[in-house]
LUMMAR-291056 format. One record per residue: x, y, z of N, C-alpha, C, CB in turn; residue in three letters; residue number from 0. Coordinates in steps of 0.2 Angstrom, whole numbers, padded with zeros to 4 digits, m for minus. Glycine has a CB too. Example, Ala and Ser with C-alpha at 12.3 -4.5 7.8 and 13.67 -1.06 7.14 Angstrom:
- 0066	m0028	0039	0062	m0022	0039	0066	m0016	0039	0057	m0022	0045	ALA	0
- 0064	m0011	0035	0068	m0005	0036	0064	0000	0039	0070	m0003	0029	SER	1
This chain:
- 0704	m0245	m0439	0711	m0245	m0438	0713	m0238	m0435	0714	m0245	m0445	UNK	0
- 0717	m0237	m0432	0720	m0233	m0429	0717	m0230	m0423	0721	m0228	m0434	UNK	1
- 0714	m0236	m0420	0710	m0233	m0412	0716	m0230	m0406	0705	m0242	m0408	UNK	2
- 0722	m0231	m0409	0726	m0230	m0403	0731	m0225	m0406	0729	m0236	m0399	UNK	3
- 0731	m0222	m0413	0735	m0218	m0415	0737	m0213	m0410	0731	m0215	m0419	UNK	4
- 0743	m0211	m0410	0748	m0206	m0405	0747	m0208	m0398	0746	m0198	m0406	UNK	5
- 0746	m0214	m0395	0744	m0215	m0388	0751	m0220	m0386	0734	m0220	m0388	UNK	6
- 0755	m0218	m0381	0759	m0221	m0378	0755	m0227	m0373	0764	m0216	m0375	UNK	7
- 0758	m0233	m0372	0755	m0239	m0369	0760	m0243	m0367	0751	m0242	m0373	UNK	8
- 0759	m0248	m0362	0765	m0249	m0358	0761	m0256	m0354	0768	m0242	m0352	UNK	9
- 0763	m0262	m0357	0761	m0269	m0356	0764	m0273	m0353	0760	m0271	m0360	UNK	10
- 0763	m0273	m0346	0769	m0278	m0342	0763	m0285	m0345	0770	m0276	m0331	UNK	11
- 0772	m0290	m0345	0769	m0297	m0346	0768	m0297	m0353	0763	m0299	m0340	UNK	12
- 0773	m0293	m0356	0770	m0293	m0364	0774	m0297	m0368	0769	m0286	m0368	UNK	13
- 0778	m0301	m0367	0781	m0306	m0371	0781	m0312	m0373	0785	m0307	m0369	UNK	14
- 0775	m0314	m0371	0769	m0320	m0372	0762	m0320	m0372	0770	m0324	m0366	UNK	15
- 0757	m0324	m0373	0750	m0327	m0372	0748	m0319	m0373	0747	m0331	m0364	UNK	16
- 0744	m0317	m0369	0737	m0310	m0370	0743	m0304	m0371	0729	m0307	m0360	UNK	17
- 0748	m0306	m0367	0751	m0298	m0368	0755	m0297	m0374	0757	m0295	m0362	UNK	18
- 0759	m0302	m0376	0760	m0302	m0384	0756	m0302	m0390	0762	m0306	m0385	UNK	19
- 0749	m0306	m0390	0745	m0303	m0395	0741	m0296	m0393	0741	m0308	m0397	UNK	20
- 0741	m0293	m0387	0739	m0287	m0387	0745	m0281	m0391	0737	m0287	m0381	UNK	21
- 0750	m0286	m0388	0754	m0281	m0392	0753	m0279	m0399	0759	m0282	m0392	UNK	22
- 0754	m0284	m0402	0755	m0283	m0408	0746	m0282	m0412	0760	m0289	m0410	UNK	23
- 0741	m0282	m0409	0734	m0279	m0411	0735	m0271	m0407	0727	m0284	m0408	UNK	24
- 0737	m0270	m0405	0739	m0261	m0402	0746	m0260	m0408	0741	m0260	m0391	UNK	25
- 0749	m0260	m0409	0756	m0259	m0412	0750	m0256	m0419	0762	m0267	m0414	UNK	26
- 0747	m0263	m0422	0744	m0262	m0428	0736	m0257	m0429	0742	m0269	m0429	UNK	27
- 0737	m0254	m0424	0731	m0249	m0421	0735	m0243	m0421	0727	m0253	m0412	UNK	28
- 0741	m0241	m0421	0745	m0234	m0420	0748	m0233	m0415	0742	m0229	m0422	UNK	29
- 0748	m0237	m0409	0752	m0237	m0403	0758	m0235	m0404	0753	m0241	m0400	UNK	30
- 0761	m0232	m0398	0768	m0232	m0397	0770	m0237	m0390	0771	m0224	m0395	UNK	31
- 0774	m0240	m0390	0773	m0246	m0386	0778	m0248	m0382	0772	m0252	m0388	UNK	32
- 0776	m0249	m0376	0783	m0253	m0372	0780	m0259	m0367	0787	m0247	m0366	UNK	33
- 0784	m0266	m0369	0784	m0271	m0365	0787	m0273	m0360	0784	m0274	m0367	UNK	34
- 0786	m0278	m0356	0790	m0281	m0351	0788	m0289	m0350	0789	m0276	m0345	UNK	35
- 0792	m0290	m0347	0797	m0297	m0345	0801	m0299	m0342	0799	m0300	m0347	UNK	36
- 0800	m0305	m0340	0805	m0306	m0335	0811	m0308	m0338	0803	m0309	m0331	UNK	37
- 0807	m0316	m0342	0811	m0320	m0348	0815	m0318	m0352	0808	m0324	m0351	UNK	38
- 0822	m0316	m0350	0826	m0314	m0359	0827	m0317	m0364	0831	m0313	m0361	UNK	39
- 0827	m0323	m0366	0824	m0328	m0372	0816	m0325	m0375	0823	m0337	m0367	UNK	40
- 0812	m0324	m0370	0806	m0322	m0371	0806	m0314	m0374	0802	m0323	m0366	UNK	41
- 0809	m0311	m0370	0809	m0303	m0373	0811	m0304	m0379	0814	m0298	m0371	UNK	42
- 0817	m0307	m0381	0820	m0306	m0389	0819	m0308	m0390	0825	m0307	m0393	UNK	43
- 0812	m0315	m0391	0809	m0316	m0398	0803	m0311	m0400	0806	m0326	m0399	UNK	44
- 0800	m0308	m0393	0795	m0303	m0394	0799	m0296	m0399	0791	m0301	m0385	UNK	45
- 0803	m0294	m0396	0806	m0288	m0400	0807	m0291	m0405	0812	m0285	m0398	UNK	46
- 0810	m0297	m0410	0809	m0297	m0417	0802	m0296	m0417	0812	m0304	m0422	UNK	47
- 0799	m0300	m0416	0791	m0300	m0419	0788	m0294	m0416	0787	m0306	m0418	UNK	48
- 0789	m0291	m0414	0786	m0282	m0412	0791	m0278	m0417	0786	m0278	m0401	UNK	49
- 0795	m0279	m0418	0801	m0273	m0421	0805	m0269	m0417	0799	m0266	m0426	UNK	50
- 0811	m0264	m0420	0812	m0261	m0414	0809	m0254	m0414	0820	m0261	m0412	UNK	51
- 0804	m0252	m0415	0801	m0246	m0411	0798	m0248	m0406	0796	m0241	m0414	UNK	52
- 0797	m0252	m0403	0797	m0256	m0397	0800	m0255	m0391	0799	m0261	m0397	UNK	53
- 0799	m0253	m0387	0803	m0251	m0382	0804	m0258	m0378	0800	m0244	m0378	UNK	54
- 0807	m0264	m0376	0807	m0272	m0372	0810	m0269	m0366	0812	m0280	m0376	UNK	55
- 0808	m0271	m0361	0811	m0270	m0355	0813	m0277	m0350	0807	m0265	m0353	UNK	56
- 0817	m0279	m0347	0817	m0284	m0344	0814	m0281	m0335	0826	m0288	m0345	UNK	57
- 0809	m0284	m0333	0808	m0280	m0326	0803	m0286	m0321	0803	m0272	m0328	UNK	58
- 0804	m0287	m0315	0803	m0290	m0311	0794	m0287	m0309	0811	m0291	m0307	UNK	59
- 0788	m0288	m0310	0783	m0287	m0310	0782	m0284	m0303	0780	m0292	m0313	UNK	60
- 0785	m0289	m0298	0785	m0289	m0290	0790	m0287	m0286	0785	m0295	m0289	UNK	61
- 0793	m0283	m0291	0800	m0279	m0285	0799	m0272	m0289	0811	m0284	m0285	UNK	62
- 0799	m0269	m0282	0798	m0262	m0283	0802	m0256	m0284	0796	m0262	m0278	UNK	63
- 0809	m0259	m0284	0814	m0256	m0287	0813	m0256	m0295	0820	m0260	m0285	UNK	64
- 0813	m0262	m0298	0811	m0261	m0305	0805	m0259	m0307	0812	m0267	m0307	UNK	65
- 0799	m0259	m0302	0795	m0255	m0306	0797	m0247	m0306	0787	m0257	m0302	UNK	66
- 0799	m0246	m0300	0802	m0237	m0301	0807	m0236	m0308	0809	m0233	m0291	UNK	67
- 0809	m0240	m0309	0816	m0241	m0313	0813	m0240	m0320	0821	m0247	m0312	UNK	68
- 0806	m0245	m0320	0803	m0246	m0330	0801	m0239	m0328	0794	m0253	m0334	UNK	69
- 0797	m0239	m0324	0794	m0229	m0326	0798	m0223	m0326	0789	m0226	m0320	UNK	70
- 0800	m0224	m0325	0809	m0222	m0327	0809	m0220	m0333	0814	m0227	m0328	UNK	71
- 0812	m0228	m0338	0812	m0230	m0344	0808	m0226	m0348	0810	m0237	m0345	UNK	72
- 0801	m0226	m0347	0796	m0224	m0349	0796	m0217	m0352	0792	m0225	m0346	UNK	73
- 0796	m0214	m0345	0797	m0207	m0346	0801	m0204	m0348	0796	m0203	m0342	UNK	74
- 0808	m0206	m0348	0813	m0205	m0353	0812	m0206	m0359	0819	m0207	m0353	UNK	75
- 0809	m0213	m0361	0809	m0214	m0368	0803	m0210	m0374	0809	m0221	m0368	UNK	76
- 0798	m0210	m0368	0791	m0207	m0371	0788	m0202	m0370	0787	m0211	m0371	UNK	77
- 0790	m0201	m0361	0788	m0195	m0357	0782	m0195	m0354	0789	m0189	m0360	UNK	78
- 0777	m0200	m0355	0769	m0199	m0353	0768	m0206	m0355	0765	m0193	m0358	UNK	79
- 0761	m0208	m0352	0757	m0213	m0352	0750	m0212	m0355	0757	m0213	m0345	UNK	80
- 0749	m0216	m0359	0741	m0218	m0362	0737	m0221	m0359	0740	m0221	m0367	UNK	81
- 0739	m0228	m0360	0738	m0233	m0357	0741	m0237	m0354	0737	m0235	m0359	UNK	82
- 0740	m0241	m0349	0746	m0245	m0342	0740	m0251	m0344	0748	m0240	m0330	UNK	83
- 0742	m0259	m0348	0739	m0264	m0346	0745	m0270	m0343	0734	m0267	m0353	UNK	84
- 0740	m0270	m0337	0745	m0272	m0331	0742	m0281	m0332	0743	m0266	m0321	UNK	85
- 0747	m0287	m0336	0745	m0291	m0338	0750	m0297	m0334	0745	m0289	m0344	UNK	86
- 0755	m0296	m0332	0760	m0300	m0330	0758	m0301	m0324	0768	m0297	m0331	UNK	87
- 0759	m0309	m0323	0756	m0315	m0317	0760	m0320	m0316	0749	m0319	m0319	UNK	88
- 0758	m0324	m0309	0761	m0330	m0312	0756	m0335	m0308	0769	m0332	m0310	UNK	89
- 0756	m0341	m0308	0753	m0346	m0308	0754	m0352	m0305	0751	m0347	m0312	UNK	90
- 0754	m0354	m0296	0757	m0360	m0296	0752	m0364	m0292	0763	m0359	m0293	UNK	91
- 0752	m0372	m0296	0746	m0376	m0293	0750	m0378	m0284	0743	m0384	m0298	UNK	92
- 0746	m0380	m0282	0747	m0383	m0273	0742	m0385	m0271	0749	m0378	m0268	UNK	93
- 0741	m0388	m0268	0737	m0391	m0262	0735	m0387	m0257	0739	m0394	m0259	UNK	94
- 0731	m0385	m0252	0733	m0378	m0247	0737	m0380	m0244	0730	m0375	m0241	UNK	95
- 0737	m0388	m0240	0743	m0388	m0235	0750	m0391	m0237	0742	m0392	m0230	UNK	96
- 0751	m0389	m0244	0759	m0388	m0248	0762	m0382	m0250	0760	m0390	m0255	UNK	97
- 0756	m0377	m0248	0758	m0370	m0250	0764	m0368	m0246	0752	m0365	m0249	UNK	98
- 0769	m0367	m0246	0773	m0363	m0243	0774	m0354	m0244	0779	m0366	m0244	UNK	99
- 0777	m0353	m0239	0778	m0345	m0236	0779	m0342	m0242	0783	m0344	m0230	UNK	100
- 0784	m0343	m0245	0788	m0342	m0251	0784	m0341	m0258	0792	m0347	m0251	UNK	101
- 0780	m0347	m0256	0776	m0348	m0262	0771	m0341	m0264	0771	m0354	m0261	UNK	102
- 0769	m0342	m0257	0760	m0337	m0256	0764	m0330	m0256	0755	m0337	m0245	UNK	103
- 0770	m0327	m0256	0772	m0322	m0255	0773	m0321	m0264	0778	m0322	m0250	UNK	104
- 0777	m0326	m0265	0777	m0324	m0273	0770	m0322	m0279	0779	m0331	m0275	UNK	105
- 0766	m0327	m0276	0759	m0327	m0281	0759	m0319	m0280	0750	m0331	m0278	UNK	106
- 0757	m0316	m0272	0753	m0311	m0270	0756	m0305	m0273	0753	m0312	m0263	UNK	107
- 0765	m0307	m0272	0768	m0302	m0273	0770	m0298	m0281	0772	m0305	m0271	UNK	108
- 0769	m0303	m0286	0768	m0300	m0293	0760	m0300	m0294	0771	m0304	m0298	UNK	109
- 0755	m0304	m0292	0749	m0303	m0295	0744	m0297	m0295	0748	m0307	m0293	UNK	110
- 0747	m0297	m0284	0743	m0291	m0281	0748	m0284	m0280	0739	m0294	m0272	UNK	111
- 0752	m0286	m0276	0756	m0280	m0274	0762	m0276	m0280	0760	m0283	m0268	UNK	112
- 0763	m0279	m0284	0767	m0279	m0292	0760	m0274	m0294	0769	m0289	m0299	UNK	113
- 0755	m0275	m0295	0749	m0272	m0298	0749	m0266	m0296	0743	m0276	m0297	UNK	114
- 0748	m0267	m0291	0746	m0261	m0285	0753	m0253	m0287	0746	m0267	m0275	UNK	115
- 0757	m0257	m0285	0762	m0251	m0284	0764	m0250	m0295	0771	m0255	m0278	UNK	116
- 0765	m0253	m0296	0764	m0252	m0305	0759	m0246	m0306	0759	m0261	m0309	UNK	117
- 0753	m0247	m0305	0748	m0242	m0306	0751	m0235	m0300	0740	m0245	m0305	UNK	118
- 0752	m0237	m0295	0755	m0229	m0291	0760	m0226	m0291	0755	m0228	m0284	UNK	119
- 0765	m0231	m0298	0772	m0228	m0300	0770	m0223	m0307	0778	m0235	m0303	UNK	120
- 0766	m0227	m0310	0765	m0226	m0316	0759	m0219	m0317	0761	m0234	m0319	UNK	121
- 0755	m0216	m0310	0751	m0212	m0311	0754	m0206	m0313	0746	m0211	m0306	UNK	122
- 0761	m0202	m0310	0763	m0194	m0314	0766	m0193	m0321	0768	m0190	m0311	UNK	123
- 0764	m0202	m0323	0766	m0201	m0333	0758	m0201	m0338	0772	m0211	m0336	UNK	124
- 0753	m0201	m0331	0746	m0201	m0335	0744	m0193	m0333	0739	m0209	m0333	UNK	125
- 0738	m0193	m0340	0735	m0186	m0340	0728	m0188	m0341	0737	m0182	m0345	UNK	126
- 0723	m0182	m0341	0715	m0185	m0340	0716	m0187	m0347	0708	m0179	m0339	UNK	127
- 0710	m0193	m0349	0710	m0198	m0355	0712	m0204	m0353	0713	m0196	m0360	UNK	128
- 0715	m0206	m0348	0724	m0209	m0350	0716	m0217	m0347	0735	m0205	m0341	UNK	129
- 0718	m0222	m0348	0717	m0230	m0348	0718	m0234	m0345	0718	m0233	m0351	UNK	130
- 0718	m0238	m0339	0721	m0243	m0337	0719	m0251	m0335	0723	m0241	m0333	UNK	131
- 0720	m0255	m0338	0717	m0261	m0338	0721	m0268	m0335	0715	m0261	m0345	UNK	132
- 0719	m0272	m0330	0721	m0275	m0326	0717	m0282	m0328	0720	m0272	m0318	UNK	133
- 0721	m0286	m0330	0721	m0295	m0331	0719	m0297	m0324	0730	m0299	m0334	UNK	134
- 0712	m0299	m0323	0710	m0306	m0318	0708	m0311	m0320	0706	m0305	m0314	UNK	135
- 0703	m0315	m0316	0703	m0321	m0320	0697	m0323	m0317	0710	m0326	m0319	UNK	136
- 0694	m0326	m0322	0688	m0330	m0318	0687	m0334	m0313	0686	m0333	m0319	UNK	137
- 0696	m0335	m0309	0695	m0341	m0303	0693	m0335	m0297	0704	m0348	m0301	UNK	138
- 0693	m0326	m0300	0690	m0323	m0296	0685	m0323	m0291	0690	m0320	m0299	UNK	139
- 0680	m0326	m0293	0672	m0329	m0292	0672	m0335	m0293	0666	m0326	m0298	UNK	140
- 0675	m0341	m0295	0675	m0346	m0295	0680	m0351	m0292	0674	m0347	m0301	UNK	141
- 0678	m0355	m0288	0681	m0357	m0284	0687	m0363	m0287	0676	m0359	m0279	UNK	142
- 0694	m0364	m0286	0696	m0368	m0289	0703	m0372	m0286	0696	m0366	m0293	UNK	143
- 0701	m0377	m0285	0705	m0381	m0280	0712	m0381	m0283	0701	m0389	m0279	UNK	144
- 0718	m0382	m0278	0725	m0380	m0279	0727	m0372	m0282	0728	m0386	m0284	UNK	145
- 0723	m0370	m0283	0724	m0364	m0284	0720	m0356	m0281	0723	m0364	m0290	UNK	146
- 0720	m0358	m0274	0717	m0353	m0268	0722	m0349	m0268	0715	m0356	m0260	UNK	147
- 0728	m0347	m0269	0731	m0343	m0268	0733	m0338	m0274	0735	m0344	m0266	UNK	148
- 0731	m0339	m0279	0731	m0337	m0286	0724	m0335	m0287	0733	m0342	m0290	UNK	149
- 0719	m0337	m0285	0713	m0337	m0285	0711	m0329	m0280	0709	m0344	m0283	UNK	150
- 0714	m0331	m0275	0715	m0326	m0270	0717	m0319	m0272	0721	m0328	m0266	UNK	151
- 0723	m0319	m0277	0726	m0313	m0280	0722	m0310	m0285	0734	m0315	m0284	UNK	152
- 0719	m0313	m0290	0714	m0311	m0295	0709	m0308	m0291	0712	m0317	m0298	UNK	153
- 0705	m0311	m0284	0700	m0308	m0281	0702	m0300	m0281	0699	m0313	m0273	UNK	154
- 0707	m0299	m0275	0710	m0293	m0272	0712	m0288	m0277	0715	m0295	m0267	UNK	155
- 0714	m0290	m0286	0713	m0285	m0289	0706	m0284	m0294	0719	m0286	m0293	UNK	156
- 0701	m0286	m0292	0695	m0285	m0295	0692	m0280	m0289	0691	m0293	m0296	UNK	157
- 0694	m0283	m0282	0691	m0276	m0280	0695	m0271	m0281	0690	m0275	m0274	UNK	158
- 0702	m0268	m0281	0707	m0264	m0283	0704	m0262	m0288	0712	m0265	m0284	UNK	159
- 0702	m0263	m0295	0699	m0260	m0300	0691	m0257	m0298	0699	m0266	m0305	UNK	160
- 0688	m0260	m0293	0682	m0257	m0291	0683	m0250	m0286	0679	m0262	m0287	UNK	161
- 0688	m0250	m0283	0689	m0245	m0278	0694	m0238	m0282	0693	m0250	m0271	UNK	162
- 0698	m0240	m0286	0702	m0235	m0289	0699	m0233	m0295	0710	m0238	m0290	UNK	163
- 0692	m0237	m0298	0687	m0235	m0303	0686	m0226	m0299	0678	m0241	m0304	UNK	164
- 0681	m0229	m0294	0680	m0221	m0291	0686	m0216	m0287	0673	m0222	m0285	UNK	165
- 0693	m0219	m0288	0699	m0215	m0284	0700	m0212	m0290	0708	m0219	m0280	UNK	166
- 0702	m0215	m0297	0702	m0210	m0301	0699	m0205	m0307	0705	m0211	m0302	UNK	167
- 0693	m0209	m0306	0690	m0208	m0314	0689	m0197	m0311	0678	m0215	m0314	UNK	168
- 0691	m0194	m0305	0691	m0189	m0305	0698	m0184	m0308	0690	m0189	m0299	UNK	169
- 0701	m0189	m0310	0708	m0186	m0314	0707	m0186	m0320	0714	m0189	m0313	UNK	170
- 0702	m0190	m0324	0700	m0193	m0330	0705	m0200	m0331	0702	m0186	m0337	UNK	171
- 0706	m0201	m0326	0710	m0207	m0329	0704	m0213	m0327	0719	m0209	m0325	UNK	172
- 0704	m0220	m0334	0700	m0226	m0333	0704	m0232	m0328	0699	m0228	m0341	UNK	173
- 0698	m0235	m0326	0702	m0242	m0324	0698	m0247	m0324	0705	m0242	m0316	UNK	174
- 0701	m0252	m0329	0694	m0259	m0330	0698	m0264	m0330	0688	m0260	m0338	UNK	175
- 0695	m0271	m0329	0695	m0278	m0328	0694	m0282	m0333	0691	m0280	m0324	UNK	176
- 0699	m0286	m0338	0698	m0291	m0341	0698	m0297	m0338	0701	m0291	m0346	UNK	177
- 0693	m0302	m0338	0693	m0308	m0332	0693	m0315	m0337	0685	m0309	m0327	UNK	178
- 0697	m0315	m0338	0699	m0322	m0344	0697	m0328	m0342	0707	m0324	m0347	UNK	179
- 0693	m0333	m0347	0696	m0341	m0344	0700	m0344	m0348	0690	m0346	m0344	UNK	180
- 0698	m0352	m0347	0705	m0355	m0352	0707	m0352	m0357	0705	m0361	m0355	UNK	181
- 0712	m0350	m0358	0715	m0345	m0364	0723	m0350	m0362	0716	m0334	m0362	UNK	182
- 0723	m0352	m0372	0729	m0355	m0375	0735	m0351	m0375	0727	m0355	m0383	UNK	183
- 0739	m0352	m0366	0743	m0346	m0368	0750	m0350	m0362	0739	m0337	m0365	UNK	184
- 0755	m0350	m0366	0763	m0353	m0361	0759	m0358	m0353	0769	m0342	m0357	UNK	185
- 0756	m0352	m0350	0754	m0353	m0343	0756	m0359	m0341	0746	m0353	m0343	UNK	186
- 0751	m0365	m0345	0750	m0372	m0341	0757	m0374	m0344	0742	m0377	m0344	UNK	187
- 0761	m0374	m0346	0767	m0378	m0348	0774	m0374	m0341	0770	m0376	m0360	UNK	188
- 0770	m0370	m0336	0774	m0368	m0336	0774	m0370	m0326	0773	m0362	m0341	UNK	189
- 0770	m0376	m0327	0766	m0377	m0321	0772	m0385	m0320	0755	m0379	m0322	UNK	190
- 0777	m0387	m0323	0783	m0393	m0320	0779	m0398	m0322	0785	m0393	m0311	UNK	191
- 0773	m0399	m0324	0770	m0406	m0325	0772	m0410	m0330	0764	m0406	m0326	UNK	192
- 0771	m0415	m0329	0774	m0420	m0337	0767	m0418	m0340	0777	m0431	m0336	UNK	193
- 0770	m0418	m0348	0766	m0416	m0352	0760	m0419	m0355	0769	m0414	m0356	UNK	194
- 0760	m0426	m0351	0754	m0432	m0353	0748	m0426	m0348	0756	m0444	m0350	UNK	195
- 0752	m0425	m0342	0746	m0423	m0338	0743	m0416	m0339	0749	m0424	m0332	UNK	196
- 0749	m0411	m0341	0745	m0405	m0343	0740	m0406	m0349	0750	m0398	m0344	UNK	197
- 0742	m0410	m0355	0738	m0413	m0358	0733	m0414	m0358	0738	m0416	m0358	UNK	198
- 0731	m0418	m0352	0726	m0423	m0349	0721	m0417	m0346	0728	m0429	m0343	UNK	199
- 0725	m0412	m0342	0719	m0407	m0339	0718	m0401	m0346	0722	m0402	m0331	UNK	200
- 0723	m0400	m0347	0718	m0396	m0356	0713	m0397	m0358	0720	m0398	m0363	UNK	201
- 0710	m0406	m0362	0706	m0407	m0363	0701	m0409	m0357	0707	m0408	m0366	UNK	202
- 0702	m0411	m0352	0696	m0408	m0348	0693	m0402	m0346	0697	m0408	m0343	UNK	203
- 0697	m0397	m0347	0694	m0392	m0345	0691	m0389	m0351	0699	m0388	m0341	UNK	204
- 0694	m0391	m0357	0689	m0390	m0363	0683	m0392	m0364	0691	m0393	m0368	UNK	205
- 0683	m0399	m0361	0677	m0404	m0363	0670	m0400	m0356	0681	m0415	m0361	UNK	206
- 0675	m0395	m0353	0669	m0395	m0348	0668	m0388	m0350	0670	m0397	m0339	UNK	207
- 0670	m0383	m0354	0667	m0377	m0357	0663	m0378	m0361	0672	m0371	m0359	UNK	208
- 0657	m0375	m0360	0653	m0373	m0365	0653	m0374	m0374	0653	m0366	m0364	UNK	209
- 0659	m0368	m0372	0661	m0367	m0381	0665	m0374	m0385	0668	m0360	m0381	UNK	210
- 0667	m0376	m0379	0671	m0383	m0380	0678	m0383	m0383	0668	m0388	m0384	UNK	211
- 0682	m0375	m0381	0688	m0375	m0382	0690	m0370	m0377	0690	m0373	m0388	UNK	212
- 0699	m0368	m0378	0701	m0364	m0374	0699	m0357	m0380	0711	m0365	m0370	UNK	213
- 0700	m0354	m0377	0701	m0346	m0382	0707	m0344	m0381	0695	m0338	m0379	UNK	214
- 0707	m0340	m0387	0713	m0339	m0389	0716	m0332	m0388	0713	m0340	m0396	UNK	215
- 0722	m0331	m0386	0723	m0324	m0385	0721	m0316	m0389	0729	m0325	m0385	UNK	216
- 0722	m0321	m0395	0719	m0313	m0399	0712	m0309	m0396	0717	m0315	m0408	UNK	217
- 0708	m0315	m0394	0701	m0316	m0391	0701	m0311	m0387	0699	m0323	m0388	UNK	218
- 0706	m0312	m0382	0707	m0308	m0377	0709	m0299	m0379	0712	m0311	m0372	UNK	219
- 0713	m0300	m0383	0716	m0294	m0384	0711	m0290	m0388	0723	m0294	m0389	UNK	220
- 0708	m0291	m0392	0704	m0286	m0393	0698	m0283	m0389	0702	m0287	m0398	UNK	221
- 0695	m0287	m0382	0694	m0285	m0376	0699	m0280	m0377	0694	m0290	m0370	UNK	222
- 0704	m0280	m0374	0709	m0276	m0371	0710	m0270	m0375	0715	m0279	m0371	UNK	223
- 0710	m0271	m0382	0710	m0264	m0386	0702	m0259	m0385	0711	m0265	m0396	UNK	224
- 0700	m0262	m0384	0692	m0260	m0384	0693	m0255	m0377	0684	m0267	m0382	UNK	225
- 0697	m0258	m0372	0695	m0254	m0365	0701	m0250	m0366	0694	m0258	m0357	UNK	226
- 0705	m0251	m0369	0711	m0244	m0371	0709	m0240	m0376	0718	m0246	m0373	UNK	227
- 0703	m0240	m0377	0704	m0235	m0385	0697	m0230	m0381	0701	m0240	m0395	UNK	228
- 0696	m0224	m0387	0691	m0221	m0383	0683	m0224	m0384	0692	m0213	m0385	UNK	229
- 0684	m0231	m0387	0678	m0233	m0388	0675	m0235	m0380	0679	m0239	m0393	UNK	230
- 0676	m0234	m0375	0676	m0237	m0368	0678	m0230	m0365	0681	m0243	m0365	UNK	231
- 0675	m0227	m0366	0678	m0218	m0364	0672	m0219	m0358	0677	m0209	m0371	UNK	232
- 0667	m0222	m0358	0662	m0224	m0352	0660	m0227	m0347	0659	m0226	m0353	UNK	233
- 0666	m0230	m0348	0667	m0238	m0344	0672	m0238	m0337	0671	m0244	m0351	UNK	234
- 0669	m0238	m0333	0673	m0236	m0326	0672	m0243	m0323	0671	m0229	m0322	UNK	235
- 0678	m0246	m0320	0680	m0250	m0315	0674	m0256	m0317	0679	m0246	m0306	UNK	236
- 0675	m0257	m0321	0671	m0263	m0325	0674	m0270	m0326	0670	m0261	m0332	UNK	237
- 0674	m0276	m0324	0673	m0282	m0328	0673	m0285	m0332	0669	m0282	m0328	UNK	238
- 0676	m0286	m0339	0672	m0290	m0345	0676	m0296	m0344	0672	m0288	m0353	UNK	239
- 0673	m0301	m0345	0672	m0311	m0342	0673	m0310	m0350	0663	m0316	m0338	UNK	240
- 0679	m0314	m0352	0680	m0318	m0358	0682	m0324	m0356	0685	m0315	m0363	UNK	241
- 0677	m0329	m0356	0678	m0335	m0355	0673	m0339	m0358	0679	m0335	m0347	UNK	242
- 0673	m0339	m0363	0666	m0344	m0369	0661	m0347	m0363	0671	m0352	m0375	UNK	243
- 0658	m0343	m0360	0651	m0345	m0353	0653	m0351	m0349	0642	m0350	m0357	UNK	244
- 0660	m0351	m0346	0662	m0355	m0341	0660	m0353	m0334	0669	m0356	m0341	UNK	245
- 0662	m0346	m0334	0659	m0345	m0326	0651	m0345	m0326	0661	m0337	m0324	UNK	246
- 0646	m0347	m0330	0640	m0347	m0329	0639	m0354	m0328	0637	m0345	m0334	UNK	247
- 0643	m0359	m0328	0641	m0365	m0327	0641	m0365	m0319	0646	m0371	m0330	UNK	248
């Protein structure tokens, strides 16, 4: 218990799936916390179930105005940074030749460039120690049809985490990779399909993992506490695949 005692932490995309139960397994670890979202339905039911020493924030992952604006927040409200787990995504299936302009800009724009400027708003609220962990995915390395542009975005922040391992690990600040597979989280409901069909690919994609389920967010989050705590005080621009041996297939 108390791996995160007195440690300010700041969890975009934390009003659902990994970033909501991370929250609340860091809350229960001695955090001081601030989330974000986009959804305001979704923020207020996360603020009951986190409480209000919660700091909720409504912030658009992919516009850069609101990312200057949460760090802001932050530093007024807390003044410093511990940990930044940069979690908020989105996810949209297509074809390649349905993708539109709009579309590709959108994935890219909260997945990769949200990311990107998030962490270079967020560096004069961290000090040496300080943590930062970036949500990719296994379609990183794994090829996956209707989702080349999402797959795409996950790629380009796995090297980001490779390259800003050695930009900062000279400040003391960390930077690692959780690479999830099917994980039980909003996501797929959130893809317009009728629900016989997202159904239908659920348990396919179950029947074809290993483990022979999705994993479950908590699954992930305690990845996540591991690489925010000082238990990972070693661990630079790293990797960890949580995905019950799917990417080995």
């Amino acid at each position: 218990m108390d791996k995160l005692k007195g440690k300010t932490v700041l969890i975009t995309g934390g009003s659902s799936g990994i970033g909501l139960a991370s929250a609340k397994l860091f809350l229960e670890q001695g955090a001081r916390l601030a989330i974000t979202g986009r959804d305001p339905d979704g923020l207020m039911r996360a603020r009951d179930e986190l409480g209000s020493d919660t700091l909720v924030i409504r912030s658009d992952a992919g516009n850069l105005a609101d990312i200057g604006a949460l760090m802001q927040q932050v530093a007024n409200h807390f003044g410093h940074l511990d940990v930044l787990f940069i979690n908020a995504a989105i996810a949209t299936a297509a074809p390649m030749e349905l993708v539109s302009e709009a579309q590709f800009d959108d994935i890219m724009g909260i997945n990769f460039k949200g990311a990107f400027f998030t962490i270079q708003k967020a560096l004069p609220l961290f000090s040496a120690g300080g943590s930062i962990i970036v949500t990719t995915s296994i379609t990183n390395q794994l090829g996956s049809p209707d989702f080349s542009v999402y797959g795409a975005s996950k790629a380009a922040l796995r090297s980001l985490v490779q390259s800003l391992g050695l930009e900062l690990i000279g400040r003391g600040i960390r930077i690692n990779a959780i690479s999830p597979g099917p994980i039980a989280t909003p996501i797929f409901d959130r893809f317009g399909l009728p629900a016989d069909m997202v159904k239908g690919i659920k348990t396919g994609i179950a029947q074809k993992s290993p483990s022979k389920r999705f994993g479950q967010p908590l699954e992930v989050a305690k990845v996540a506490l591991f690489l925010a705590s000082d238990d990972a005080a070693y661990l630079v621009g790293e990797e960890i695949v949580v995905d019950g041996g799917m990417s080995l297939l």
